[in-house]
C-alpha positions as CSV (number, residue, x, y, z in Angstrom):
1,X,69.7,131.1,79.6
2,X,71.9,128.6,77.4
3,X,74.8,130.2,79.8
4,X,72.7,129.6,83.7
5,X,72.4,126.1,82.3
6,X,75.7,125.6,81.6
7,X,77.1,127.2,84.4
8,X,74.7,125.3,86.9
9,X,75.6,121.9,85.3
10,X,79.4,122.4,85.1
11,X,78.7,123.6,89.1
12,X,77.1,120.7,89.9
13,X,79.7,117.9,88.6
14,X,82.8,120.7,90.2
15,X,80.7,120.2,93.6
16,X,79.7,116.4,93.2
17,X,82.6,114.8,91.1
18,X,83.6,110.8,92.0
19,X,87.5,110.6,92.2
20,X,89.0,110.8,88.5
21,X,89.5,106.3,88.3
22,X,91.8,104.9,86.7
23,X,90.9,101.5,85.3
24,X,94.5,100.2,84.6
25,X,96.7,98.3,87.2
26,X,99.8,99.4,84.9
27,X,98.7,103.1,84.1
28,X,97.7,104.1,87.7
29,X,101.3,102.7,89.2
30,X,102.9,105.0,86.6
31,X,100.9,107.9,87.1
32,X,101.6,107.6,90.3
33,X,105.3,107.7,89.9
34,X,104.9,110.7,87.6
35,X,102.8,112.7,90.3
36,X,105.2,111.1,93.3
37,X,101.6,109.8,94.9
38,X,100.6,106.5,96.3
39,X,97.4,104.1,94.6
40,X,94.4,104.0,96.2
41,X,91.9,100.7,94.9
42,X,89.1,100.4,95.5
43,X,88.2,96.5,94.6
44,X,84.5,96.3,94.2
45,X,81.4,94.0,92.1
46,X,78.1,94.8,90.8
47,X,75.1,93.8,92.6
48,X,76.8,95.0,95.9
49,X,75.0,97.1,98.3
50,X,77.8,98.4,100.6
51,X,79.7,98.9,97.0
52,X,77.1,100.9,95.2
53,X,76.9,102.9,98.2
54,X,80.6,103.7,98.8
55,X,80.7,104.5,94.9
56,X,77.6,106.7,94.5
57,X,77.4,108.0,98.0
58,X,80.7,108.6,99.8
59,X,82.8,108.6,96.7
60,X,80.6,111.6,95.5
61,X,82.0,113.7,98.5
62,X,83.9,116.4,96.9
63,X,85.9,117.6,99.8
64,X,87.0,113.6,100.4
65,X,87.9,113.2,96.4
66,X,90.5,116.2,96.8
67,X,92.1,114.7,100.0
68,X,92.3,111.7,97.9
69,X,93.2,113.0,94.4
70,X,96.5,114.8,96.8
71,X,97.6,111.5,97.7
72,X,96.9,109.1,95.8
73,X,95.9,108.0,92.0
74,X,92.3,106.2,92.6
75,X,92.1,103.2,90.9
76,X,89.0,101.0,90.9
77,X,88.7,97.1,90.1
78,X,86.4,94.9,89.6
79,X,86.8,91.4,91.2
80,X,85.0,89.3,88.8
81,X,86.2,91.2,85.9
82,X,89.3,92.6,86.3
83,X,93.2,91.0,87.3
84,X,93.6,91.4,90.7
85,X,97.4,91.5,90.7
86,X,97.6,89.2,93.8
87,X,95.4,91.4,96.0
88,X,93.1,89.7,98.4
89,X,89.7,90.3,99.6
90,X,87.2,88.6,102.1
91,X,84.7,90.8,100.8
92,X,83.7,93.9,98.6
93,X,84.6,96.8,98.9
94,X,87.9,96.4,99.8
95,X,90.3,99.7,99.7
96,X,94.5,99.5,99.3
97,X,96.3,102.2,99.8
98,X,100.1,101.5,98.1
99,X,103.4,102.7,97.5
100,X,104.1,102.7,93.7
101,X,106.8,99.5,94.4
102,X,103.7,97.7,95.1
103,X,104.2,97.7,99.2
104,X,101.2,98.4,101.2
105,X,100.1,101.4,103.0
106,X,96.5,100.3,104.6
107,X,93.7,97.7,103.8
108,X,90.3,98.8,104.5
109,X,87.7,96.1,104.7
110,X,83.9,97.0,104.5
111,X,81.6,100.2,104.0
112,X,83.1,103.4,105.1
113,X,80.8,106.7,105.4
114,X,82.2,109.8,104.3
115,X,83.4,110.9,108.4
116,X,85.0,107.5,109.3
117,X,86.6,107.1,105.5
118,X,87.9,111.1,105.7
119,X,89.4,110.1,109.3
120,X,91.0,106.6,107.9
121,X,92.5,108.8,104.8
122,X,93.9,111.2,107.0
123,X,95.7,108.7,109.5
124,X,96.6,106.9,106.8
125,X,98.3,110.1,104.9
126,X,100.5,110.6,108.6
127,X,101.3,107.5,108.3
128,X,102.5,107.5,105.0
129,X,104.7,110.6,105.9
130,X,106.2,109.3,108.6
131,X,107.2,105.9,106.8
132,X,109.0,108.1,104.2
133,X,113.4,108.1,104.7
């Protein structure tokens, strides 16, 4: 029995895991050297709707967290909380996609579901290729 649990729960987090974040500006830009990937931030806040939904909802699509996780380290920051490093937002959430010399890929502004954020990440990933010398 102590094994079906086990097996069920470890199931459950391989099938519903949130993208593995990174909560250091620094450490995610060298990460992402290491693994020659770009960053992906998510800037974010508590007590926001459209936020708690893209974190619990479409950030908890495991087939978009391993298109993501390919690409890009994941990095999330808070804007009242955390150093910005110059980024700018209108509003939360707010995705960058970057280069690990700090030049950027995409801004997303806004809520994303799972289909139009899988469709951004893909054209973004072309993109990405066919910037590359």
């Amino acid at each position: 029995m102590k094994f079906f649990l086990s097996f069920c729960f470890f199931g459950a987090v391989a099938l519903f895991g949130e993208p593995n974040w990174s909560s250091s500006y620094t450490k995610a830009f060298e990460e992402a050297k290491k693994q020659e990937k770009g960053v992906m931030i998510l800037l974010s806040q508590e007590n926001c709707d459209a936020c708690w939904y893209m974190e619990n909802i479409v950030f908890d699509e495991s087939d978009l967290v391993q298109e993501i996780e390919k690409s890009f380290v994941p990095l999330y920051l808070d804007v009242n909380d955390d150093d910005l490093h110059d980024l700018n937002f209108t509003g939360t959430p707010t995705l960058y996609f970057m280069q690990t010399d700090g030049e950027i890929i995409k801004r997303l502004d806004g809520v994303f579901n799972i289909k139009e954020l899988t469709a951004a990440l893909l054209k973004i990933k072309v993109e990405k290729v066919e910037e590359t010398p």
